[in-house]
Backbone as CSV, one residue per row, in Angstrom:
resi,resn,N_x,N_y,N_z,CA_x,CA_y,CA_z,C_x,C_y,C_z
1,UNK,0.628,0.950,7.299,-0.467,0.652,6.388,-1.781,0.878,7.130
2,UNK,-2.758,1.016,6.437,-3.922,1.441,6.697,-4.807,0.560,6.680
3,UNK,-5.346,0.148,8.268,-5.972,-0.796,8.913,-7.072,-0.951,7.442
4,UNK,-7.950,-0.101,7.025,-8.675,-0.580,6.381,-8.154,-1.140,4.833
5,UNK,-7.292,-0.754,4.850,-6.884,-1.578,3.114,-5.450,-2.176,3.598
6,UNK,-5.313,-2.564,4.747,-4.044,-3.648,4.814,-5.017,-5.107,5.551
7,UNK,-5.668,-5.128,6.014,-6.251,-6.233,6.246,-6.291,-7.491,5.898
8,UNK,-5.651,-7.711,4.356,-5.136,-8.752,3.607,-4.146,-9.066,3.713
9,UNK,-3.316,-8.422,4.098,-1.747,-8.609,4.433,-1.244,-9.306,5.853
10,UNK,-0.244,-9.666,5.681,0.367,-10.097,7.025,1.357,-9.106,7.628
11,UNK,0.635,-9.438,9.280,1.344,-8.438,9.948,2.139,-8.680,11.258
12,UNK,3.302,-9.004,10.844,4.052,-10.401,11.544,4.867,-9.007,12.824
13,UNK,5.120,-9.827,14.052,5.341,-8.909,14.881,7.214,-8.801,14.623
14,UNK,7.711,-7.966,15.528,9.299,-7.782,14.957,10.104,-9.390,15.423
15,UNK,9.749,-10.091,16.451,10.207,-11.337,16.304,9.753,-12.563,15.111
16,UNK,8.245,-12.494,14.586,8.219,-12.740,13.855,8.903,-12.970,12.617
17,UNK,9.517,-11.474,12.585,10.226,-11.169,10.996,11.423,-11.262,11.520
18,UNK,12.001,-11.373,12.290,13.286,-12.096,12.333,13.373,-13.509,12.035
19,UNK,12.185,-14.020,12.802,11.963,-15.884,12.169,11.761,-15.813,11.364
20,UNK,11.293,-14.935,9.725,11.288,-15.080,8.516,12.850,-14.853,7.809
21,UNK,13.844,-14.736,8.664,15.066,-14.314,8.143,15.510,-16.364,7.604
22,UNK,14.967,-16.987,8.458,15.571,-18.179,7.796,14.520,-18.831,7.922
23,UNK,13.035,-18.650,7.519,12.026,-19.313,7.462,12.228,-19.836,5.471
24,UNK,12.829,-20.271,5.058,13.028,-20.858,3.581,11.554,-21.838,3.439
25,UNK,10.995,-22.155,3.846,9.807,-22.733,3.243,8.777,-22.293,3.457
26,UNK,8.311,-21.130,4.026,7.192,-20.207,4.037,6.376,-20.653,5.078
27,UNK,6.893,-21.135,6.004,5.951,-21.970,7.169,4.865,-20.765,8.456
28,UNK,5.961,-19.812,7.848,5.537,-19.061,9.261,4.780,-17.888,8.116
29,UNK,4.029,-17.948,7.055,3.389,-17.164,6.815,2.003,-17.228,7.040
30,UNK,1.257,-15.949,7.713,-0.102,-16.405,8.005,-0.709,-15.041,7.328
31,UNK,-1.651,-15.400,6.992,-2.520,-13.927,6.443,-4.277,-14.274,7.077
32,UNK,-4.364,-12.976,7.417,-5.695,-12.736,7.683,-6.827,-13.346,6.745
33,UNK,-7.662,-13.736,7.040,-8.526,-15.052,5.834,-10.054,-14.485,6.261
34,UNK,-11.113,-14.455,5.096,-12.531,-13.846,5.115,-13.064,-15.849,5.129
35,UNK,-14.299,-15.525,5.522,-15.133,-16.859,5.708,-15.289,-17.331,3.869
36,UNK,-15.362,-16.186,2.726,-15.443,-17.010,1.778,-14.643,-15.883,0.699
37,UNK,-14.518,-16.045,-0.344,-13.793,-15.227,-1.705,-15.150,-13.981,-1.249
38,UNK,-16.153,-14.304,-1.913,-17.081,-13.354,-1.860,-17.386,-12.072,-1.088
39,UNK,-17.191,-12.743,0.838,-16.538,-11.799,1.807,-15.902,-11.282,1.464
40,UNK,-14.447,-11.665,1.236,-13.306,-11.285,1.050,-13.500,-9.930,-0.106
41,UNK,-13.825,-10.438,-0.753,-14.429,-9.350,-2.289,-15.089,-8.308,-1.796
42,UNK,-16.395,-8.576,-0.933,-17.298,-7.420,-0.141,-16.270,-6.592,0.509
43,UNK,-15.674,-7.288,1.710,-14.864,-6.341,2.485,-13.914,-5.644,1.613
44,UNK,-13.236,-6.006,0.709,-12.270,-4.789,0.002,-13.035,-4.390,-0.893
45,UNK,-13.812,-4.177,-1.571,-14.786,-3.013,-1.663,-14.964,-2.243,-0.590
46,UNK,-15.542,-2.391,-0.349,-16.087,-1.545,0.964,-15.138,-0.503,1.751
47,UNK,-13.744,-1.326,1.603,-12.549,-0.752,2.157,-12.275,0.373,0.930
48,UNK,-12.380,0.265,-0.198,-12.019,0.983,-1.513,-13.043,2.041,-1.287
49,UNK,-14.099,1.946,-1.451,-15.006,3.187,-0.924,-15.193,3.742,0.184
50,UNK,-14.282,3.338,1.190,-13.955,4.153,2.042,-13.093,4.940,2.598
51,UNK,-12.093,4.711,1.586,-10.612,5.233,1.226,-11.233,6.543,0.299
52,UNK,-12.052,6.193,-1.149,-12.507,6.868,-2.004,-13.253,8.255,-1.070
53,UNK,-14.209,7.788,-0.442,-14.508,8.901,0.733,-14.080,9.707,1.216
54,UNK,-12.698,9.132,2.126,-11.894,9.743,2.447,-11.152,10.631,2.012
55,UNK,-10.620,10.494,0.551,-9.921,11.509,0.041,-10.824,12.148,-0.464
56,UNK,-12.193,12.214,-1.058,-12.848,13.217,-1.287,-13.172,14.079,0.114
57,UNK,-13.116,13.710,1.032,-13.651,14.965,2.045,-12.433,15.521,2.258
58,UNK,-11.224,15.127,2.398,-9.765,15.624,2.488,-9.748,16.373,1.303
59,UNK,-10.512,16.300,0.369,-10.001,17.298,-1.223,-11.193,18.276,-0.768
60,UNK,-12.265,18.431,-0.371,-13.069,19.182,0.085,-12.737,20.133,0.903
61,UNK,-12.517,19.444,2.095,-11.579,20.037,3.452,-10.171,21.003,2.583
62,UNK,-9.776,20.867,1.380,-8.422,21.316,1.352,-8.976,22.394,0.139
63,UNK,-10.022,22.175,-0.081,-10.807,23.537,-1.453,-11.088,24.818,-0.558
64,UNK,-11.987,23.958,0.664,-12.857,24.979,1.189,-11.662,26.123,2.000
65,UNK,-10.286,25.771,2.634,-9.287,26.555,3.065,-8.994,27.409,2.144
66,UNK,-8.597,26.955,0.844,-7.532,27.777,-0.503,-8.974,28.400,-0.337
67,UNK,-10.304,28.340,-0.335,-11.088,29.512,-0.801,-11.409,30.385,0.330
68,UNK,-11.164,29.804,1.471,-11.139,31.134,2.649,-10.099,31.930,2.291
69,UNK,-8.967,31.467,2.213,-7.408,32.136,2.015,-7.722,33.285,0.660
70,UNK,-8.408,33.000,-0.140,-8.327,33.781,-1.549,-9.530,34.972,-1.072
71,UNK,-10.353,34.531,-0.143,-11.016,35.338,0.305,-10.567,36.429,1.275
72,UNK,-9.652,36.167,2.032,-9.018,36.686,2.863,-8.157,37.991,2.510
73,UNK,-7.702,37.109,1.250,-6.665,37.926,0.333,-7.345,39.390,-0.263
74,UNK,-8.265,39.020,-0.569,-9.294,40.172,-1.686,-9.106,41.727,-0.952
């Protein structure tokens, strides 16, 4: 997962998740926590538009090739 949009999640190490094999009352769950909802709200935004970013320059990056290639072709 992707540091910037897994940040909400828990990321329990491989002994960890073996102690969740008989953790039955959820004791050993911990999740990463923002100082308020609002944070919390800011930072995944922020994470969403930077994902959004990302695949637009990756769809950019992947136009501008197919149009060298078609150029190439001519």
């Amino acid at each position: 997962m992707n540091s910037r949009t897994g940040f909400l999640f828990a990321d329990p190490s491989f002994a960890e998740g073996v102690g969740r094999l008989t953790d039955f009352s959820g004791a050993l769950n911990r999740y990463n926590v923002s100082s308020s909802p609002r944070a919390a709200d800011r930072r995944a935004t922020r994470a969403d538009w930077e994902m959004v970013g990302e695949d637009l320059r990756a769809a950019g990056k992947k136009l501008r090739g197919e149009r060298k290639s078609k150029q190439r072709g001519r």
